[in-house]
C-alpha positions as CSV (number, residue, x, y, z in Angstrom):
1,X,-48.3,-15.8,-22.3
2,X,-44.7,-14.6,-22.7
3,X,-42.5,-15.2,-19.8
4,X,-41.4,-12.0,-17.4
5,X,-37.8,-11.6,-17.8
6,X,-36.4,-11.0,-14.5
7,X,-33.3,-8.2,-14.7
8,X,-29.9,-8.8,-14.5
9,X,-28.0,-8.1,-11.7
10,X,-25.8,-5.1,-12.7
11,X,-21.9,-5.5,-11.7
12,X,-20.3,-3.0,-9.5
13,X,-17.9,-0.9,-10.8
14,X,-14.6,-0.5,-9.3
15,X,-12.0,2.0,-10.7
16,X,-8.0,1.9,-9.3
17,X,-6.9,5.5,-9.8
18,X,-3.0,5.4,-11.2
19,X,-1.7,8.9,-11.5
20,X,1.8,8.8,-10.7
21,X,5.1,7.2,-11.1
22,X,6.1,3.8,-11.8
23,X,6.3,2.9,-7.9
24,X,2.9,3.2,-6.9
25,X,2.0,-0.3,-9.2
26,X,3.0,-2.6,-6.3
27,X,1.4,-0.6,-3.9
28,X,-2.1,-1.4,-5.8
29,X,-1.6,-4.0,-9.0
30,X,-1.7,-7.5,-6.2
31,X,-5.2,-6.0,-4.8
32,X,-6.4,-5.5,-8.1
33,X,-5.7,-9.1,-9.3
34,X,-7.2,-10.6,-6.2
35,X,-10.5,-8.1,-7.3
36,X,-10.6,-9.1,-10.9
37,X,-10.1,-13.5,-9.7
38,X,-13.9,-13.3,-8.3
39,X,-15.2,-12.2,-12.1
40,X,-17.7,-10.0,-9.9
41,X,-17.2,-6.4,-10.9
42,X,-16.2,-4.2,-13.5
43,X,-12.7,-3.3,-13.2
44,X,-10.1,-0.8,-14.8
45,X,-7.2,1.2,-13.6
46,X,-7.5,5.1,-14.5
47,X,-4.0,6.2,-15.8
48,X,-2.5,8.6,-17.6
49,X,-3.0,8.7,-21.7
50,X,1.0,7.7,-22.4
51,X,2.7,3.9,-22.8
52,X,2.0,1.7,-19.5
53,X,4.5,-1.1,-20.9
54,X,5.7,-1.9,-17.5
55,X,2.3,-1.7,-15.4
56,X,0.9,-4.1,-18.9
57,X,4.3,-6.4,-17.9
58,X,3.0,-6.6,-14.3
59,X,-0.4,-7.1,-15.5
60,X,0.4,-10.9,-17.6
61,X,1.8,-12.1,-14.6
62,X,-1.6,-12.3,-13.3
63,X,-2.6,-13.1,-16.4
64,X,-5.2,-10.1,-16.9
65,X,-5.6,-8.5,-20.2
66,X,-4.6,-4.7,-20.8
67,X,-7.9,-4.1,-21.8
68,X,-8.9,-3.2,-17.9
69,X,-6.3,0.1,-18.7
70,X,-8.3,2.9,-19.4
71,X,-6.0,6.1,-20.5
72,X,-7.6,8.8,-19.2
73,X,-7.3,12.2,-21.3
74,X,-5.9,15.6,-19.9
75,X,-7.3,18.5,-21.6
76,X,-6.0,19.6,-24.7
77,X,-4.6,22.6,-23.7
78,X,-2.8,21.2,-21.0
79,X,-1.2,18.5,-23.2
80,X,-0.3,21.1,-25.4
81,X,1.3,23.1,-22.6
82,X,3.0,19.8,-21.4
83,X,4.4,19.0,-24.8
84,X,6.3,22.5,-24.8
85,X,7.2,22.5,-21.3
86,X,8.6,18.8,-21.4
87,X,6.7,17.7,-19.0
88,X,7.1,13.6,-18.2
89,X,3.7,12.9,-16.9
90,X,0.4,14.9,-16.7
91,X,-1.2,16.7,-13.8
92,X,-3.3,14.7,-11.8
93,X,-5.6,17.3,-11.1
94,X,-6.4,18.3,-14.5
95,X,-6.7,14.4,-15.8
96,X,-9.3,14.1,-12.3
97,X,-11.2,17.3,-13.2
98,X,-11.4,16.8,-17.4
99,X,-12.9,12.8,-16.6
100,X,-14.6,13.5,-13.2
101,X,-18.4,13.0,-14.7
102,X,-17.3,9.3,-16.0
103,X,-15.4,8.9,-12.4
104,X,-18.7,9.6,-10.5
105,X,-20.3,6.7,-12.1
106,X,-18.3,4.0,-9.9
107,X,-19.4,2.2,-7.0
108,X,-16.0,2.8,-5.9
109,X,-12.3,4.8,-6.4
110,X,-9.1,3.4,-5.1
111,X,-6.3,5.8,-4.6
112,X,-2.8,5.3,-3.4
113,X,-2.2,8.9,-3.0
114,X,-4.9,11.7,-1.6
115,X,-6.0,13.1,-5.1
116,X,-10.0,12.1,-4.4
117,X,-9.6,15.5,-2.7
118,X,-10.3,17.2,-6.1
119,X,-13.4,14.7,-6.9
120,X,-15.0,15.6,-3.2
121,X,-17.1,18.4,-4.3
122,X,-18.6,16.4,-7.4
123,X,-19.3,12.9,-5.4
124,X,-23.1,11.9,-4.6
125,X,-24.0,11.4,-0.9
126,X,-22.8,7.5,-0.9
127,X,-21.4,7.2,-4.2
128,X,-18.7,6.4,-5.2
129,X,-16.7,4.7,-2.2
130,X,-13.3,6.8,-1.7
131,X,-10.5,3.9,-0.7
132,X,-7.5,4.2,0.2
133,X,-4.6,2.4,0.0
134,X,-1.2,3.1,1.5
135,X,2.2,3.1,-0.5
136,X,4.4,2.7,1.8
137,X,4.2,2.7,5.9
138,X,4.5,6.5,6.8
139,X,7.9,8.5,8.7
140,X,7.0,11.6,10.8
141,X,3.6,13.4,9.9
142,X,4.4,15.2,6.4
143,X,2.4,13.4,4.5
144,X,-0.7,13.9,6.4
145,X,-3.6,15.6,4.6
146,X,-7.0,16.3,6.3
147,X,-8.5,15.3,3.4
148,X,-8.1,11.5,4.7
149,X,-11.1,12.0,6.4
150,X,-13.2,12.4,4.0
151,X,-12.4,8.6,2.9
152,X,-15.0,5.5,3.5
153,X,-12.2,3.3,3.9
154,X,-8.3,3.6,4.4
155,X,-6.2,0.3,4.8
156,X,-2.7,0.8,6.3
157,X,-0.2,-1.9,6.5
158,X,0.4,-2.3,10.7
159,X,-0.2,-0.5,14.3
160,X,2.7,2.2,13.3
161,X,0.8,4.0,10.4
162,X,-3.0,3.4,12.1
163,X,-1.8,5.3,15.2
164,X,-0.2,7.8,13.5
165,X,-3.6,8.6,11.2
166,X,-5.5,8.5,14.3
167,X,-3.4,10.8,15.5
168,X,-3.2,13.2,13.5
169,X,-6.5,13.5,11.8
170,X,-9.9,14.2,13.1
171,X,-12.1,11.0,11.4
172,X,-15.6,11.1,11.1
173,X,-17.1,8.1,9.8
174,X,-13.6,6.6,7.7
175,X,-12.9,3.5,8.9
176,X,-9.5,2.7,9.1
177,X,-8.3,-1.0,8.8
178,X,-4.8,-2.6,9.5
179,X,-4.6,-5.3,6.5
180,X,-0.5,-5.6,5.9
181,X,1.5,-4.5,3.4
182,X,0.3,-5.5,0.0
183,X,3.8,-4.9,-1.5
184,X,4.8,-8.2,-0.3
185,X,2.4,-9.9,-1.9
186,X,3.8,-8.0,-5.7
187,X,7.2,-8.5,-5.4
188,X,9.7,-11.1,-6.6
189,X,12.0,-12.4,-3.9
190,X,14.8,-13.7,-5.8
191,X,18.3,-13.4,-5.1
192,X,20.3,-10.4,-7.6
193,X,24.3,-10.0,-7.8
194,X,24.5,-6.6,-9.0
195,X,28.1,-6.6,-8.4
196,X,31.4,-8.8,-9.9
197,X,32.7,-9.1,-6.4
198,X,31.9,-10.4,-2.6
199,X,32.7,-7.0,-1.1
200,X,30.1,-5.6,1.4
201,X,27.2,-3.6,-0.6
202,X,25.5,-0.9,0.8
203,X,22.6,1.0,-0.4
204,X,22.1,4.7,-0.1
205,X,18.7,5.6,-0.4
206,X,17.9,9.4,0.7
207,X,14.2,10.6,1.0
208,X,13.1,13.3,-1.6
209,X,12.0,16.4,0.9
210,X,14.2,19.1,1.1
211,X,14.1,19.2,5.2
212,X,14.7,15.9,5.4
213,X,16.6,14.2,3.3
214,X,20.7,14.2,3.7
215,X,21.7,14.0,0.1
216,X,21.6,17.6,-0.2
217,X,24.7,18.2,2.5
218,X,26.3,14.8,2.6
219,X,25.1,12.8,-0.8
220,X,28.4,13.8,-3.0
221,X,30.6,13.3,0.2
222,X,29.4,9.3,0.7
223,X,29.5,8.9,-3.1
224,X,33.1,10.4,-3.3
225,X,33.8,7.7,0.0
226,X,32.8,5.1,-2.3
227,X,34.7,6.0,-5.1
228,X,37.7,6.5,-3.5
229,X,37.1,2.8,-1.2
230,X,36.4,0.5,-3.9
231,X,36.6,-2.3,-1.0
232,X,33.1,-1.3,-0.8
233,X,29.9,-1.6,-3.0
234,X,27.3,1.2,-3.5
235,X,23.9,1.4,-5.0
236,X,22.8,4.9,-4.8
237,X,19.1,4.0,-5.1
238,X,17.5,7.2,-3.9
239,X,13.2,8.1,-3.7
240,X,12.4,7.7,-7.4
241,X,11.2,11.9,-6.4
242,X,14.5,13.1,-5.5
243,X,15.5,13.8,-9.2
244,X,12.4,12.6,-11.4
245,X,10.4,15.2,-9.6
246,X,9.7,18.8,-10.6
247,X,11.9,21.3,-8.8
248,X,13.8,18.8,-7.8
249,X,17.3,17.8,-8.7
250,X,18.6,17.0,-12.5
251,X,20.3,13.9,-13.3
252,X,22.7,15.7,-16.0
253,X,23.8,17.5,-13.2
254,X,25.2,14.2,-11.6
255,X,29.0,14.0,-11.8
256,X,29.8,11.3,-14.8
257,X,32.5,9.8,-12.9
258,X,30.2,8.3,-9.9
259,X,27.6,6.7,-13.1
260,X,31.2,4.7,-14.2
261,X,32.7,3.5,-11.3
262,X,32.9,-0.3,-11.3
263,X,31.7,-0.7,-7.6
264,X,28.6,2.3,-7.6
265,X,25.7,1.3,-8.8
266,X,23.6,4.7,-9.9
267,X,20.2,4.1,-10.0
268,X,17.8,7.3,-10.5
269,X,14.3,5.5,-10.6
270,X,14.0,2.0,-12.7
271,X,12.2,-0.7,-11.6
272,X,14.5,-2.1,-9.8
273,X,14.5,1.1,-7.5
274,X,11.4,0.5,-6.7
275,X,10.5,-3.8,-6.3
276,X,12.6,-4.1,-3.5
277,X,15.9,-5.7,-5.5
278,X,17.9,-3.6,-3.7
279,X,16.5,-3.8,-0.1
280,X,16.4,-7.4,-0.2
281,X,19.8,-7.9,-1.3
282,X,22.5,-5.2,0.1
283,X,24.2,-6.0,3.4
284,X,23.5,-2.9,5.0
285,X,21.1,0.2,4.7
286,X,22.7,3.6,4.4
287,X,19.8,6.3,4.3
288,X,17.8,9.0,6.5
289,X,14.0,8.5,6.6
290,X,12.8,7.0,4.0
291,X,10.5,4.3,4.2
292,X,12.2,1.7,2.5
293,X,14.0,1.5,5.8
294,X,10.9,-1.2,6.6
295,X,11.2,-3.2,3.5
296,X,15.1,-3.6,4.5
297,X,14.6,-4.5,7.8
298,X,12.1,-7.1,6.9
299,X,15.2,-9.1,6.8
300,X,17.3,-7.3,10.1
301,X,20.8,-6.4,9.0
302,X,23.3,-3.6,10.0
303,X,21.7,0.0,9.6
304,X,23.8,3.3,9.5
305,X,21.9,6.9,9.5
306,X,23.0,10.4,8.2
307,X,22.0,13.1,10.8
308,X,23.0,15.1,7.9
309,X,22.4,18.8,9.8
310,X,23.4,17.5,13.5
311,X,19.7,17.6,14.6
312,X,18.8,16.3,18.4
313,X,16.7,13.3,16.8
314,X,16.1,11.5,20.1
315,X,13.0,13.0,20.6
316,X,12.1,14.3,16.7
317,X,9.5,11.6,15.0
318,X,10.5,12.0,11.8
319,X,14.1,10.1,13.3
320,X,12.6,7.4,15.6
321,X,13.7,4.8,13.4
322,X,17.4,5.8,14.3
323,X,17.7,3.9,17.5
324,X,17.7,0.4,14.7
325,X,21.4,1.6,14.1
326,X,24.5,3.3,14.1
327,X,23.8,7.7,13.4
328,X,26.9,9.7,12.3
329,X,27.5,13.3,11.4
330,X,30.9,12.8,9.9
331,X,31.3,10.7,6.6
332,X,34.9,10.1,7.7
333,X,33.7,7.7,10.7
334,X,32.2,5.8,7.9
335,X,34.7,3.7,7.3
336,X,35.0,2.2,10.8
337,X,31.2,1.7,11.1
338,X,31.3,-0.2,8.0
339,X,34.4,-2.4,8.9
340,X,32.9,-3.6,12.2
341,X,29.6,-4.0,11.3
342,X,29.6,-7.2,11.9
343,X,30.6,-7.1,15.4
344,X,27.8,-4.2,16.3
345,X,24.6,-5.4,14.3
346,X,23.5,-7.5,17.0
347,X,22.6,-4.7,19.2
348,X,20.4,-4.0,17.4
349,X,18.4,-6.7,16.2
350,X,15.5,-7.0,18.8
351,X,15.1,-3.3,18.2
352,X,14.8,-3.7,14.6
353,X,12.2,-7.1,15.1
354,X,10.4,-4.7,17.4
355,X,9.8,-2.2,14.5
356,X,9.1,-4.4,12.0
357,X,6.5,-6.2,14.2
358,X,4.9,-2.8,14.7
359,X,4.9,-1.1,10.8
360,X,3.4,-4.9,9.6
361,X,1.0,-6.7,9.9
362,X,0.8,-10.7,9.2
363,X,-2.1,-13.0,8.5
364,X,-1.7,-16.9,8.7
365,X,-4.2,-17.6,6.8
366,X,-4.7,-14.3,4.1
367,X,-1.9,-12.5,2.4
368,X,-2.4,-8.4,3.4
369,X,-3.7,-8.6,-0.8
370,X,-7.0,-10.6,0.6
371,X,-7.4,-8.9,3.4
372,X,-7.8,-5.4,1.9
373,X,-10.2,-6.7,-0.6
374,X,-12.6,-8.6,2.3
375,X,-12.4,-4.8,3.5
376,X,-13.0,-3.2,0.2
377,X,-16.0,-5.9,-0.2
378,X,-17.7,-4.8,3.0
379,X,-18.2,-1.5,1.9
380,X,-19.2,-1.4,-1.7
């Protein structure tokens, strides 16, 4: 009498959702590799159908094949139309909608960004899991979408960003879980001279909206500062969106003499703009609201803001992080801050280890990498 074969247990299936720009890999790739260690599920990361050289570079450090990259195909009208129109990289939304049958076939989807909103409609009751994972700890409430609700599980890097979802959306059943920053766990630490001096460096790096960010008004006045007090260094570092986005600004309209000068550093969205070179080495952080603020302070060091349109910010949430430093109006008292920096940074030092102790969250014994995959675990 033959023996009864008794079935195999099938693996789950978990896809990571990449549709977007070069700095959403750290935000995802260290949770992935901790995933794929256990050899217990069926992973792949959903991209766009172009070259992924650097997310296959980031990939061999954890020694994982680029087979798990699946390039997911846009519809062929709307590569057509993207040829013509030059764009760089596909719509989401049509990539989503052209491979949404194959999607629904996961246990589980894991987003950086709120695209699952255009999957909602063609999920099963339980299946797959919606997860997602921040990219960086949230300023203000702009980038709140009702849509969050509809996810089984969002992790968020500290008490800051959990507040501020529970704020600000009505939740069901999502549960939302402070794990730490998973960035920290991607990056390389290691000390870069960008410069062929000692001279002070400072890095500009102005947010992408319109409303907020102060490049629009003040961005050619601190660069023309800089050029004109070469006793300074600059790396203009600004959001990767800022001039890599559509609608937004163009980078051959960027004055040639700023991309030559020996002590600016122009940098419009390479990696380095994004795995935290520059925020781990410059002296002191030059900006508005973006969220690299955080990564900066992680290490606290002298902090100047642009209140570019001479807002009251005092009370304003997008601007709460302001109190961590000096805020000017004029690009003239720039100067001054930056030559006594060193006697005013203290001041603000317990302010700025008050932040940080509030946007991250630390483990002893897990980096924020394992913790978001015990969470991730619990629900698939």
């Amino acid at each position: 009498m033959a023996t009864k074969k008794l079935p195999m247990e099938v693996k789950k299936k978990i896809g990571f959702i990449y549709l977007d720009d070069i700095h959403h890999i750290y935000h995802f790739i260290s949770v992935f590799a901790e995933l794929y260690k256990r050899k217990e599920y069926i992973l792949e990361i959903i991209t766009f159908d172009i070259e992924q050289d650097f997310l296959i570079q980031e990939l061999k450090k954890y020694k994982i094949p680029k087979n798990v990259i699946v390039k997911a195909p846009t519809f062929f009208y709307r590569k057509l139309l993207n040829k013509l129109r030059g764009r760089k990289l596909p719509n989401p939304i049509f990539v989503l909608s052209k491979n949404k049958k194959k999607l629904m076939n996961f246990d589980a989807l894991i987003f950086n960004v709120p695209q699952h909103k255009y999957l909602i409609k063609s999920r099963k009751v339980d299946k797959p899991k919606f997860i997602q994972l921040g990219h960086g700890p949230g300023v203000g409430t702009y980038q709140f979408d009702e849509k969050f609700s509809s996810f089984d599980l969002i992790t968020v890097s500290g008490k800051k960003d959990y507040d501020l979802y529970r704020k600000n959306i009505k939740f069901n059943n999502t549960n939302i879980k402070i794990c730490g920053y998973q960035k920290f766990d991607a990056i390389d630490k290691k000390r870069i001279t960008f410069f062929k001096n000692n001279n002070l460096t400072v890095l500009y790096n102005p947010h992408f909206k319109t409303e907020l960010t102060s490049f629009h008004k003040k961005g050619f006045e601190i660069l023309e500062f800089f050029y004109n007090h070469k006793e300074y260094n600059l790396i203009f570092a600004p959001h990767i969106n800022l001039f890599n986005k559509k609608g937004f600004l163009k980078k051959d309209s960027f004055d040639k003499k700023f991309l030559n000068s020996d002590n600016i550093l122009v940098d419009f969205g390479s990696i380095n703009s994004v795995n935290m070179s520059y925020t781990n080495n410059a002296d002191i952080y030059l900006g508005d609201v973006s969220s690299q603020l955080y990564e900066f302070l992680i290490t606290p060091r002298p902090c100047v803001f642009i209140n570019a349109s001479n807002i009251d910010w005092q009370e304003n949430d997008y601007y709460k992080n302001w109190v961590t430093g000096k805020v000017i109006s004029n690009i003239e008292d720039l100067d001054i801050i930056l030559k006594t920096s060193n006697v005013w940074k203290n001041e603000y030092t317990d302010l700025q280890i008050k932040l940080i102790k509030n946007v991250f969250s630390f483990d002893r014994n897990l980096t924020a990498s394992e913790r978001i995959m015990e969470e991730i675990l619990k629900i698939i």
